[in-house]
FIDO-358457 format. One line per field, with one value per residue: x, y, z of N, C-alpha, C in turn; chain. Coordinates in nm, 3 decimals, padded with zeros to 5 digits. Example, Ala and Ser with C-alpha at 12.3 -4.5 7.8 and 13.67 -1.06 7.14 Angstrom:
nxx = 01.319, 01.285
nyy = -00.569, -00.225
nzz = 00.780, 00.708
caxx = 01.230, 01.367
cayy = -00.450, -00.106
cazz = 00.780, 00.714
cxx = 01.320, 01.290
cyy = -00.330, 00.003
czz = 00.780, 00.787
kette = A, A
***
This chain:
nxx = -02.585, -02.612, -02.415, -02.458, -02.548, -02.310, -02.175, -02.327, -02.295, -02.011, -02.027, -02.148, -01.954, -01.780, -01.863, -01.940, -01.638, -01.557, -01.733, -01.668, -01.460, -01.420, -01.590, -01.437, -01.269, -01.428, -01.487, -01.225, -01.201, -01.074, -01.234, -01.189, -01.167, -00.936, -00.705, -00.424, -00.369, -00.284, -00.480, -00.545, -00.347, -00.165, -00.303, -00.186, 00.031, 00.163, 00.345, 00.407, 00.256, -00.044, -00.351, -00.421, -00.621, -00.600, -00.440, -00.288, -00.350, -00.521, -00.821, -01.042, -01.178, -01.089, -00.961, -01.033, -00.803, -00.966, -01.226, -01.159, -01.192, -01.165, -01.093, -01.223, -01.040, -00.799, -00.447, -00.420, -00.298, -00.066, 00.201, 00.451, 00.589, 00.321, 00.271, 00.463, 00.609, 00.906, 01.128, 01.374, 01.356, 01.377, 01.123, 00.919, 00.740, 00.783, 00.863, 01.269, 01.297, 01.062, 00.930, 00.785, 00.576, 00.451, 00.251, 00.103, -00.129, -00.089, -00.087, -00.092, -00.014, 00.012, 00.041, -00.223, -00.397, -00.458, -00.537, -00.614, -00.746, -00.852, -01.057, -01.309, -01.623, -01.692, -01.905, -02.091, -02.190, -02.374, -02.253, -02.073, -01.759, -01.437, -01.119, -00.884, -00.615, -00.285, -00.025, 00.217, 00.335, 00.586, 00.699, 01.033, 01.189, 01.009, 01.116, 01.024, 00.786, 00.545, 00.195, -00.080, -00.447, -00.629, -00.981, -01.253, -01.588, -01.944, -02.078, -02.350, -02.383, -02.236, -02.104, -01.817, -01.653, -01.412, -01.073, -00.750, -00.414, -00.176, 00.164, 00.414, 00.671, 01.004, 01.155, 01.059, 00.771, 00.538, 00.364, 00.060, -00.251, -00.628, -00.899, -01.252, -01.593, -01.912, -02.160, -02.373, -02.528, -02.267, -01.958, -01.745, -01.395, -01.114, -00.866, -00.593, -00.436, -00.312, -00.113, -00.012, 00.050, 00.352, 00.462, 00.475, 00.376, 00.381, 00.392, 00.241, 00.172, -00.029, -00.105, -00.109, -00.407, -00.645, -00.904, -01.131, -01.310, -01.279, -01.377, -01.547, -01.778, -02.076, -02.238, -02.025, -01.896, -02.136, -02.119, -01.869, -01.944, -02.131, -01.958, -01.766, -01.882, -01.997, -01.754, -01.626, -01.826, -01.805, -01.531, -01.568, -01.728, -01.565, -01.354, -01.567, -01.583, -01.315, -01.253, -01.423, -01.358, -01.155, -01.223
nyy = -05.590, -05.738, -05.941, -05.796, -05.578, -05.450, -05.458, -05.257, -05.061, -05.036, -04.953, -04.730, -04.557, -04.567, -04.435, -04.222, -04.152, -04.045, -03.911, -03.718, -03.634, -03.544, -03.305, -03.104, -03.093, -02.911, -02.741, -02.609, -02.549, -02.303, -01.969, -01.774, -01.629, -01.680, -01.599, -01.590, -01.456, -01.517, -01.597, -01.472, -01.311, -01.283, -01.079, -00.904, -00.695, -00.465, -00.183, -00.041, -00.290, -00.295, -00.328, -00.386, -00.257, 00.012, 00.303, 00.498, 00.729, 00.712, 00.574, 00.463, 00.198, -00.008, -00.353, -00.589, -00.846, -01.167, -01.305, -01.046, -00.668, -00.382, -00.036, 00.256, 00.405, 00.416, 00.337, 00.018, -00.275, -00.564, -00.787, -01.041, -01.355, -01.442, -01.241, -00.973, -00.916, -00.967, -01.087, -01.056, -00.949, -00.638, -00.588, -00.355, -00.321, -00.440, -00.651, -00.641, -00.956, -01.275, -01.452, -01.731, -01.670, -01.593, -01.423, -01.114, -00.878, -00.489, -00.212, 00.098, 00.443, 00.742, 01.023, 01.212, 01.017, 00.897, 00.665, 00.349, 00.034, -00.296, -00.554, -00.817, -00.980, -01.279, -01.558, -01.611, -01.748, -01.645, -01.590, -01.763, -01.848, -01.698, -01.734, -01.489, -01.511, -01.328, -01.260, -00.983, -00.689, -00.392, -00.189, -00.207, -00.025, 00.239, 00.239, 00.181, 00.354, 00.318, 00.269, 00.087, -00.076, -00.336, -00.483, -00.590, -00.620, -00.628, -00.703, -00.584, -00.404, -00.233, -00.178, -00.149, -00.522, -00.627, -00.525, -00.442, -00.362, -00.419, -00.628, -00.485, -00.509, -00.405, -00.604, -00.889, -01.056, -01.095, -01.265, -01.200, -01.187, -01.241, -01.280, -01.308, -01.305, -01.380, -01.196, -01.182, -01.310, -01.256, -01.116, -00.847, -00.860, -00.612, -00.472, -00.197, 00.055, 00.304, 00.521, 00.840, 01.149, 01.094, 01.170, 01.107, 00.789, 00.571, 00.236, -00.073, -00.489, -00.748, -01.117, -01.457, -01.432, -01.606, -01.767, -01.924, -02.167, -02.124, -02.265, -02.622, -02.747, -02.742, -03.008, -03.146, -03.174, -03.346, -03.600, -03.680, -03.746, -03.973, -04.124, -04.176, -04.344, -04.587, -04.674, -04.724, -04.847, -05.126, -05.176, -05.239, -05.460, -05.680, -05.694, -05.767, -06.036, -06.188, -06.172, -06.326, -06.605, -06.656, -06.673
nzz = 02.901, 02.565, 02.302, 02.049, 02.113, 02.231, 02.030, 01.839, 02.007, 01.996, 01.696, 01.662, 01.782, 01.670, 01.400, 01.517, 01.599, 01.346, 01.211, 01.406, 01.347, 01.044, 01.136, 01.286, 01.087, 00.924, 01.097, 01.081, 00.883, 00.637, 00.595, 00.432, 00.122, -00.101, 00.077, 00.071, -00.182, -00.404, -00.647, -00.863, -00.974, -01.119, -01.277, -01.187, -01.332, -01.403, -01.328, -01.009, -00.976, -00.936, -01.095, -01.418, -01.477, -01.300, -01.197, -00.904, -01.060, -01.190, -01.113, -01.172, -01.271, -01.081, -01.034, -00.835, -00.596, -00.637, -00.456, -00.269, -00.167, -00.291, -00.176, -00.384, -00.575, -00.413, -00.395, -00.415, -00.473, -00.556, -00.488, -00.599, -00.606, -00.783, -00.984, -01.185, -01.010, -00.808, -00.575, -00.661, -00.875, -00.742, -00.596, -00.535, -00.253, -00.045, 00.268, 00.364, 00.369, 00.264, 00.389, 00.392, 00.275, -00.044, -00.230, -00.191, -00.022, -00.090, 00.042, -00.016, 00.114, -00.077, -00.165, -00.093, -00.074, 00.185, 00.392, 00.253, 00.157, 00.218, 00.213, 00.299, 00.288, 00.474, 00.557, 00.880, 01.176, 01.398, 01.717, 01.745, 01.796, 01.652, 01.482, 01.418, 01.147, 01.020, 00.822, 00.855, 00.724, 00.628, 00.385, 00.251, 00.284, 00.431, 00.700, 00.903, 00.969, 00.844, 00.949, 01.030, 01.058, 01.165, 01.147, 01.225, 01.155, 01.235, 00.887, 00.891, 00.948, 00.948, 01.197, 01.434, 01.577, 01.651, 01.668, 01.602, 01.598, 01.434, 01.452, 01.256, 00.989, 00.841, 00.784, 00.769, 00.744, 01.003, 01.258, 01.326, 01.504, 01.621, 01.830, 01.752, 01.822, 01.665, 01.583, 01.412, 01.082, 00.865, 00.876, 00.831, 00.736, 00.764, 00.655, 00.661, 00.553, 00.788, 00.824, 00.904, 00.913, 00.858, 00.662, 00.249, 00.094, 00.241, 00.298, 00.379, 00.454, 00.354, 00.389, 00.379, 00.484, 00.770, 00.869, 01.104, 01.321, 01.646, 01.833, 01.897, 01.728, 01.892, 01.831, 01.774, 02.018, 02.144, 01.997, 02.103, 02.336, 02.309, 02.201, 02.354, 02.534, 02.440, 02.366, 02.612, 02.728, 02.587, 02.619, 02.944, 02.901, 02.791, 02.985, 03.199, 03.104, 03.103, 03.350, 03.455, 03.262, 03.440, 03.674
caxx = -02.587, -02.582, -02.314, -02.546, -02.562, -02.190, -02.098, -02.409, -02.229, -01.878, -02.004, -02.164, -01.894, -01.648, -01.937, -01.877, -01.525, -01.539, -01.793, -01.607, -01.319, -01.516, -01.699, -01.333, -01.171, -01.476, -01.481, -01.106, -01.176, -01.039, -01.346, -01.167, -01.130, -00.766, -00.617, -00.306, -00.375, -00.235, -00.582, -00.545, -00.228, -00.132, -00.398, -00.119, 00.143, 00.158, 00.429, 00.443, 00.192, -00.140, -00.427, -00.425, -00.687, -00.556, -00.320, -00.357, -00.390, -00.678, -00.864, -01.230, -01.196, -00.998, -00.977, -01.013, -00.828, -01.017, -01.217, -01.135, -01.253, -01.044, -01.154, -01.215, -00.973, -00.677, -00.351, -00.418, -00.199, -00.035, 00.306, 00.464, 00.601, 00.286, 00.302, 00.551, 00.733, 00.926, 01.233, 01.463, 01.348, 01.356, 00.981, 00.879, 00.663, 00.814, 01.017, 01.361, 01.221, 00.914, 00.932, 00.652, 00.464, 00.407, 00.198, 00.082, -00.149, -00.020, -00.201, -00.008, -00.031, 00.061, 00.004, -00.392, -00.433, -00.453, -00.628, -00.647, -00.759, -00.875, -01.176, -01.395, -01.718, -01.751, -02.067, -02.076, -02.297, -02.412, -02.226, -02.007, -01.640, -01.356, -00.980, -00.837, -00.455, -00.226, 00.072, 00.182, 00.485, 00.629, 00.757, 01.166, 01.197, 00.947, 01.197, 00.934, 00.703, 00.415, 00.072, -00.163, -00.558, -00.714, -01.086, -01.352, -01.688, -02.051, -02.140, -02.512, -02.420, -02.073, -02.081, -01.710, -01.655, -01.290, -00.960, -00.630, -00.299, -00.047, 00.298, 00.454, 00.848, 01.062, 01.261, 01.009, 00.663, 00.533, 00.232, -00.056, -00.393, -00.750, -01.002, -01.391, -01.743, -02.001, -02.290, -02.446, -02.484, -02.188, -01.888, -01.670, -01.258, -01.083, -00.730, -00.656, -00.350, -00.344, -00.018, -00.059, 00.163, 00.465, 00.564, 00.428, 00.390, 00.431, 00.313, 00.199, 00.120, -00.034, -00.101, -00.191, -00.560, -00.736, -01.043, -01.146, -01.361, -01.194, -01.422, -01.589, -01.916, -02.222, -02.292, -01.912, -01.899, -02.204, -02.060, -01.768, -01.987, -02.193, -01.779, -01.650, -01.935, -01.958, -01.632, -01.634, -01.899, -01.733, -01.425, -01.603, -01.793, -01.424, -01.294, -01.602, -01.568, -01.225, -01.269, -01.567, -01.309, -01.001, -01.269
cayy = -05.560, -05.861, -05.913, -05.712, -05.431, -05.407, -05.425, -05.156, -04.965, -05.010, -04.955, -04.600, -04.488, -04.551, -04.340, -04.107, -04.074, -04.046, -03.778, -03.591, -03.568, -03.477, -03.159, -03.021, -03.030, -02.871, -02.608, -02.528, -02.446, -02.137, -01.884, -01.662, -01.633, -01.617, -01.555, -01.566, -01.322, -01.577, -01.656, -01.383, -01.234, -01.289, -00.940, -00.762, -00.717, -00.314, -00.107, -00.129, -00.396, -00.227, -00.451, -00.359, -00.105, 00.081, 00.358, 00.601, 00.860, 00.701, 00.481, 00.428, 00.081, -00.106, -00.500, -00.661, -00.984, -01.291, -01.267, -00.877, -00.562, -00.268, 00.126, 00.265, 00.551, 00.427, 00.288, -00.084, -00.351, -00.699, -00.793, -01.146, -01.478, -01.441, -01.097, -00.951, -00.845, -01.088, -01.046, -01.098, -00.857, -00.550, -00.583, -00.224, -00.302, -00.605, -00.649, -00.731, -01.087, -01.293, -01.511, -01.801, -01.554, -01.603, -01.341, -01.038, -00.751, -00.377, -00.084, 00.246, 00.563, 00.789, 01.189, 01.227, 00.878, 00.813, 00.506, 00.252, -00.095, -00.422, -00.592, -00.932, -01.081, -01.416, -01.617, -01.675, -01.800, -01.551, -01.654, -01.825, -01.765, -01.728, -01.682, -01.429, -01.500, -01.332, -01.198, -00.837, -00.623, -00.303, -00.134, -00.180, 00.165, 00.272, 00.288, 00.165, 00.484, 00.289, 00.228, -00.044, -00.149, -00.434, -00.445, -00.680, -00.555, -00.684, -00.676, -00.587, -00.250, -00.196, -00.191, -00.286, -00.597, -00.625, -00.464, -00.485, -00.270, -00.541, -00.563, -00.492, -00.515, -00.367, -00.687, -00.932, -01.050, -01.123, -01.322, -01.136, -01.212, -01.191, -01.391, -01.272, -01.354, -01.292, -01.114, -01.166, -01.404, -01.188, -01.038, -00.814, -00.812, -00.519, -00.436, -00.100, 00.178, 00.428, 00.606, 00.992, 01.274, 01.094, 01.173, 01.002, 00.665, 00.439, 00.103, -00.213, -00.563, -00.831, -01.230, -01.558, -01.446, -01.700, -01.705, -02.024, -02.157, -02.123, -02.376, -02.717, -02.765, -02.874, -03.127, -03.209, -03.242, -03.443, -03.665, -03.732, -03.832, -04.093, -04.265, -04.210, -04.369, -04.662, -04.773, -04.768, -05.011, -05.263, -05.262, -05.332, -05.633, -05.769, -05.695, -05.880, -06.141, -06.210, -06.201, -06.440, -06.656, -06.711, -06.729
cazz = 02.756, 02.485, 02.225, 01.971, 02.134, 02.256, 01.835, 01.774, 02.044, 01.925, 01.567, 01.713, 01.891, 01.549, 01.353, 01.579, 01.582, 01.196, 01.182, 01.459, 01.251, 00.981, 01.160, 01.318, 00.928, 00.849, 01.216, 01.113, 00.780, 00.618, 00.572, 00.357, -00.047, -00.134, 00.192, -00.008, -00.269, -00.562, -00.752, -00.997, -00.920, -01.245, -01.381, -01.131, -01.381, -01.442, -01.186, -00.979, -00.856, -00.996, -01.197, -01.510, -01.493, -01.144, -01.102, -00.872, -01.106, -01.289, -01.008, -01.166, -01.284, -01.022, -01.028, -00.725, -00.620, -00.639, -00.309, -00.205, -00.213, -00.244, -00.165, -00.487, -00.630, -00.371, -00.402, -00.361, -00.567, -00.557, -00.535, -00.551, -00.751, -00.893, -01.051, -01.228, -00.905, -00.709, -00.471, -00.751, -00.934, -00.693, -00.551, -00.464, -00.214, 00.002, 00.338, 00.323, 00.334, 00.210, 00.462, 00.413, 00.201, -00.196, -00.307, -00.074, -00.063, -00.049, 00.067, -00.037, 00.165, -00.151, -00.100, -00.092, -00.046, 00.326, 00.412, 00.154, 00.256, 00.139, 00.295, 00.245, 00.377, 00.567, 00.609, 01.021, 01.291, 01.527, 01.868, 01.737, 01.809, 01.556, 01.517, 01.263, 01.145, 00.916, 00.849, 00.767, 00.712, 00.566, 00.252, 00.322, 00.274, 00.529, 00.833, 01.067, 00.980, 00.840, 01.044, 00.969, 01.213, 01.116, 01.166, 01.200, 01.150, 01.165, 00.784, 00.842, 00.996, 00.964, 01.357, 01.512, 01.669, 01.737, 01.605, 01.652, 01.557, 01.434, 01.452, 01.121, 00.989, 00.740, 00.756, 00.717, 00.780, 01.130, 01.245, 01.396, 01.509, 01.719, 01.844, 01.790, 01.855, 01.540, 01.592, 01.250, 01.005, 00.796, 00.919, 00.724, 00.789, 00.717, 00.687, 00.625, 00.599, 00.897, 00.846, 00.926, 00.907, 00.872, 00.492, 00.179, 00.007, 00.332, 00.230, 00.453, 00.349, 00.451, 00.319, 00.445, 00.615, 00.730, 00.962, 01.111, 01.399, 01.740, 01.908, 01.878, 01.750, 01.969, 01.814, 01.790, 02.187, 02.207, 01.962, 02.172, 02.505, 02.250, 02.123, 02.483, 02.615, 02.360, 02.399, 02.731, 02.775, 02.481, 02.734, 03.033, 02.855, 02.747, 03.115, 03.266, 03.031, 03.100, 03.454, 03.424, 03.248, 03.509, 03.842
cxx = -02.539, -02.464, -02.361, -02.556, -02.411, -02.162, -02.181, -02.344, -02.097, -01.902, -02.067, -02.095, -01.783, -01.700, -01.898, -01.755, -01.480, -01.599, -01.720, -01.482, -01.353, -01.571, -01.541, -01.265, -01.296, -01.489, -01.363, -01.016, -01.146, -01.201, -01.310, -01.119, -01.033, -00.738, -00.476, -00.252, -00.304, -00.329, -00.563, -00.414, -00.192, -00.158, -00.276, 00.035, 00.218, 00.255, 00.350, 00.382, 00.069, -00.183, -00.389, -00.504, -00.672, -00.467, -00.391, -00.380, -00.574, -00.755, -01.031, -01.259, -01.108, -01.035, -00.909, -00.898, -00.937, -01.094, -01.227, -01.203, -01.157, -01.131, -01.138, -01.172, -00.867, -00.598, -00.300, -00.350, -00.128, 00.099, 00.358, 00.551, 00.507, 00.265, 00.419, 00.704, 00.795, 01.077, 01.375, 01.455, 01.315, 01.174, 00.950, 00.813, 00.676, 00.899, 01.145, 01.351, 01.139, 00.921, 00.775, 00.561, 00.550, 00.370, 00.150, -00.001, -00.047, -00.107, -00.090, -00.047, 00.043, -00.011, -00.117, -00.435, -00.421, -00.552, -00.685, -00.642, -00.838, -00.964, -01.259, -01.512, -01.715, -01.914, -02.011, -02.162, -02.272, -02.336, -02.132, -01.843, -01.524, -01.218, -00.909, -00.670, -00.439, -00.119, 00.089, 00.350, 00.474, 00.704, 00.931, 01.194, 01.147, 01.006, 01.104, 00.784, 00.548, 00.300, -00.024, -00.268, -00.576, -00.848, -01.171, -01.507, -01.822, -02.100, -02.273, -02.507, -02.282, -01.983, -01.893, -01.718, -01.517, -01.187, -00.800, -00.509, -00.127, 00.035, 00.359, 00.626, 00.905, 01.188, 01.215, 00.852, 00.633, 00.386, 00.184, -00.190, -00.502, -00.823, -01.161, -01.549, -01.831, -02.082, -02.402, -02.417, -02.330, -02.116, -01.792, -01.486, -01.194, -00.943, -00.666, -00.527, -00.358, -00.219, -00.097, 00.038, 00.309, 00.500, 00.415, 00.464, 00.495, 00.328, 00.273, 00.164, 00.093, -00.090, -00.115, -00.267, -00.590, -00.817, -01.090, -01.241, -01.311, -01.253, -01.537, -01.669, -01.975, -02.234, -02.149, -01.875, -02.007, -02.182, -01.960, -01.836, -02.081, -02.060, -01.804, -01.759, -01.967, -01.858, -01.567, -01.710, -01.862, -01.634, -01.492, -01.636, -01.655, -01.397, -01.409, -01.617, -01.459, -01.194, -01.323, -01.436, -01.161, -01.076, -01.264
cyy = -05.684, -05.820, -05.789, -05.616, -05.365, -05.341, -05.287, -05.021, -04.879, -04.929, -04.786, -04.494, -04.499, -04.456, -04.212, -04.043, -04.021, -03.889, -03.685, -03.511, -03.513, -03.327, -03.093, -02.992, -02.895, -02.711, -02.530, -02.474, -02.316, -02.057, -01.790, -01.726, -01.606, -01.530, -01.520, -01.471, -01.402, -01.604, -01.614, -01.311, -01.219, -01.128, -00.865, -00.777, -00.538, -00.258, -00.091, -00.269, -00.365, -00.315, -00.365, -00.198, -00.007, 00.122, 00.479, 00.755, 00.830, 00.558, 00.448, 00.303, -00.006, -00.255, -00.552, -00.803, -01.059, -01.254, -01.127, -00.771, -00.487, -00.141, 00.161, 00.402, 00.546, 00.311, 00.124, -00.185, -00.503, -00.715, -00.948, -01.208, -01.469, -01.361, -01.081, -00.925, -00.886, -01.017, -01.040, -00.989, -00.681, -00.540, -00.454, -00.242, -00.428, -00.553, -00.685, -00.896, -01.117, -01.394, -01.611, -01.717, -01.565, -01.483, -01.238, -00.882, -00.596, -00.276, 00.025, 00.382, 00.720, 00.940, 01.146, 01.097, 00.784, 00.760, 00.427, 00.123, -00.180, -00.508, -00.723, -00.957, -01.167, -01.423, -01.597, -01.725, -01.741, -01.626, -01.745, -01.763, -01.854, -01.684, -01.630, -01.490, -01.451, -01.288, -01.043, -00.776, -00.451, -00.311, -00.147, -00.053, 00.239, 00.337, 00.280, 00.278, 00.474, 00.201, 00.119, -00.066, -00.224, -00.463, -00.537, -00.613, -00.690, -00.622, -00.603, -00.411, -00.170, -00.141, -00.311, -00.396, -00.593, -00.548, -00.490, -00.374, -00.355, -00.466, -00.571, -00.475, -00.506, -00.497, -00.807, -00.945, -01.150, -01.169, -01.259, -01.234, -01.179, -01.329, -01.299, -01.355, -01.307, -01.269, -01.111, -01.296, -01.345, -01.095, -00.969, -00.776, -00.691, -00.528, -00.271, 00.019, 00.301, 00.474, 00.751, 01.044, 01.216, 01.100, 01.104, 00.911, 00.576, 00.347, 00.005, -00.286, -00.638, -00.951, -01.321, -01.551, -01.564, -01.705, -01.834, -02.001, -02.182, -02.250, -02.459, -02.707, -02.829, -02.985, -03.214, -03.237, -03.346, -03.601, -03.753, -03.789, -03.962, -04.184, -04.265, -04.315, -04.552, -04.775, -04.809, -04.889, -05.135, -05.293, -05.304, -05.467, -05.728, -05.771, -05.789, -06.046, -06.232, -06.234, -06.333, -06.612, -06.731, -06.702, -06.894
czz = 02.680, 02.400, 02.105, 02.018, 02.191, 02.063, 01.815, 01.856, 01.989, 01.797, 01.556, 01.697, 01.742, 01.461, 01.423, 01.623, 01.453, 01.170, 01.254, 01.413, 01.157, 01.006, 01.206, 01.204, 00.911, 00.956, 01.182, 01.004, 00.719, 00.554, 00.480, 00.260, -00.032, -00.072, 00.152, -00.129, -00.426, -00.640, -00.869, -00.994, -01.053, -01.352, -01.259, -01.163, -01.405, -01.350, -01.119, -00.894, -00.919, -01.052, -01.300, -01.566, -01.410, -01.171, -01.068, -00.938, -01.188, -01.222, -01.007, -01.189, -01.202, -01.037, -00.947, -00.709, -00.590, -00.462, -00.196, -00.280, -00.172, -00.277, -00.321, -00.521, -00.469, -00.414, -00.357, -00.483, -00.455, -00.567, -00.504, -00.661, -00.842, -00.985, -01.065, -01.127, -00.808, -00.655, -00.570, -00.826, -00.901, -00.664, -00.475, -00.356, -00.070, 00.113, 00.282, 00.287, 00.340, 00.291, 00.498, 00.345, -00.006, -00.289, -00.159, -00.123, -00.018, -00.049, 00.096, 00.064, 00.063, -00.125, -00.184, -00.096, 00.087, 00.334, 00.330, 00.202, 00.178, 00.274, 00.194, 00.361, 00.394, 00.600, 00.786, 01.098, 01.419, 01.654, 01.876, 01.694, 01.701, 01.591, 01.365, 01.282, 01.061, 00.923, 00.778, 00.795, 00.672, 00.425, 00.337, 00.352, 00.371, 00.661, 00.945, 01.082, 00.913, 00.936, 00.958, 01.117, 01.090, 01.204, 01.143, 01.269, 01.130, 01.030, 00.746, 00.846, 01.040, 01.139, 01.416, 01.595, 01.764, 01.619, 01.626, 01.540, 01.534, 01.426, 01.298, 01.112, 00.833, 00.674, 00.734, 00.768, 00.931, 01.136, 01.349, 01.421, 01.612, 01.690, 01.846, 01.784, 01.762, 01.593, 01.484, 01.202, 00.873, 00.871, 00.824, 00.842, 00.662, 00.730, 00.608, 00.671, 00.666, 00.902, 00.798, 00.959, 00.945, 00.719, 00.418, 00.170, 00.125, 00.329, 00.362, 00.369, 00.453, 00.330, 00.434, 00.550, 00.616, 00.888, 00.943, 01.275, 01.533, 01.847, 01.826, 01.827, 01.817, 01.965, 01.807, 01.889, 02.191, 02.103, 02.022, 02.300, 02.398, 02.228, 02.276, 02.546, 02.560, 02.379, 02.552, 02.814, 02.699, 02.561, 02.842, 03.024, 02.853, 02.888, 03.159, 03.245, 03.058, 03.267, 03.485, 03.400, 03.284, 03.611, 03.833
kette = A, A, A, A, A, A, A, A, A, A, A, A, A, A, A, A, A, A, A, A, A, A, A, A, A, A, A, A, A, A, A, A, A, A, A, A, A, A, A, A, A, A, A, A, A, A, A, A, A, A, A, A, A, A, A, A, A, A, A, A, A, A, A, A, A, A, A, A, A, A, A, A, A, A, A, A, A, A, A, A, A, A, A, A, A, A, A, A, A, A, A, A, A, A, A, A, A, A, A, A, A, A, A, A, A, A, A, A, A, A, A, A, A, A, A, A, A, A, A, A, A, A, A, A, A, A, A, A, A, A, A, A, A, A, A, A, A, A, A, A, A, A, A, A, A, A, A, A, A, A, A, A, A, A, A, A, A, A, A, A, A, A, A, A, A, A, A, A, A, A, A, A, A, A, A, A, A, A, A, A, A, A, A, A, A, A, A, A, A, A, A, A, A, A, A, A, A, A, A, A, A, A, A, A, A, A, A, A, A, A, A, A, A, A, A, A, A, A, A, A, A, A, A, A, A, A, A, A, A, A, A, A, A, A, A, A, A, A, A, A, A, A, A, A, A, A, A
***
């Protein structure tokens, strides 16, 4: 190999470590709208947590956050720094601590209101595997007696993929998660209050989702055998060169 084609190698194999960095920011991107629940938080100023147009007595106009969908005619609301209702100010709806958490949804279990839940679509690529995170908690109050699944569904046909039964805490918020495989170009995550016959108005919450790609891209491995391979032959040239030059 001439000097010209070592540099076209080298200059390859640096392309290709550029782009590969490039495609893993872009593989380990967050997939979800205001995972955090702060975009609009602000419209959830009403008691305790509620948009503006939401309480459960009068549940025809709810307003979503930013991003979410909430069941329509239950007990779904916002509580945080960025709403009126922060730890300081007795936060109805909060562990003992907010631990890395800002803003947070809440899904009420209020008499005639079992199972209220908050759900978004993701784009995805069929076959391609992902990793949910978030965190989630309890109402302090609760005493351990609220349930919570979280649910990941193909979008096309509301067909389960995977689920999971996090751990939740009256004392603060705990990190959960799953790993799944799409099936669709659209997956829908769910999260979703399952307390049953233990009393009313046991709450859960949950905050910082985020849904990212658990492995490489294709083309991001064959990327890496074009660098590795690149710079491998630019050192040999220097090594035989250098050899060459002390026989």
């Amino acid at each position: 190999m001439n000097f010209r084609n070592i540099v076209r190698a080298s200059a390859l194999s640096a392309a290709a470590i550029a782009t590969l960095g490039l495609s893993s920011q872009e593989a380990r991107a967050n997939l979800i709208t205001n995972g955090n629940f702060s975009a609009n938080a602000g419209s959830y100023v009403t008691f305790p947590g509620y948009s503006s147009n939401f309480y459960p007595s009068d549940p025809s106009n709810p307003v979503s956050p930013t991003g979410w969908t909430i069941t329509t005619g239950y007990p779904v609301g916002l509580n945080g720094t960025g709403t009126s209702f922060t730890s300081g100010s007795d936060i109805p709806f909060a562990p003992t601590s907010m631990s890395g958490v800002t803003d947070f949804a809440f899904m009420q279990d209020a008499s005639g209101y079992t199972g209220s839940a908050i759900s978004q679509v993701i784009a995805t690529v069929l076959g391609q595997t992902y990793t949910l995170s978030y965190v989630a908690a309890q109402r302090s109050i609760n005493n351990s007696d609220a349930t919570m699944e979280t649910l990941v569904n193909n979008a096309l046909n509301n067909a389960l993929i995977a689920s999971q039964n996090p751990t939740t805490s009256t004392s603060d918020f705990t990190t959960n998660g799953l790993t799944f495989t799409a099936v669709s170009s659209s997956t829908q995550i769910v999260f979703e209050n399952t307390t049953s016959g233990v009393g009313s108005d046991n709450t859960v919450d949950v905050s910082n989702v985020v849904v990212s790609n658990a492995l490489p891209l294709p083309a991001s491995l064959s990327l890496i055998s074009v660098g590795g391979a690149g710079l491998s032959l630019l050192l040999l040239k220097r090594r035989t060169g250098r050899s060459a030059a002390f026989a």
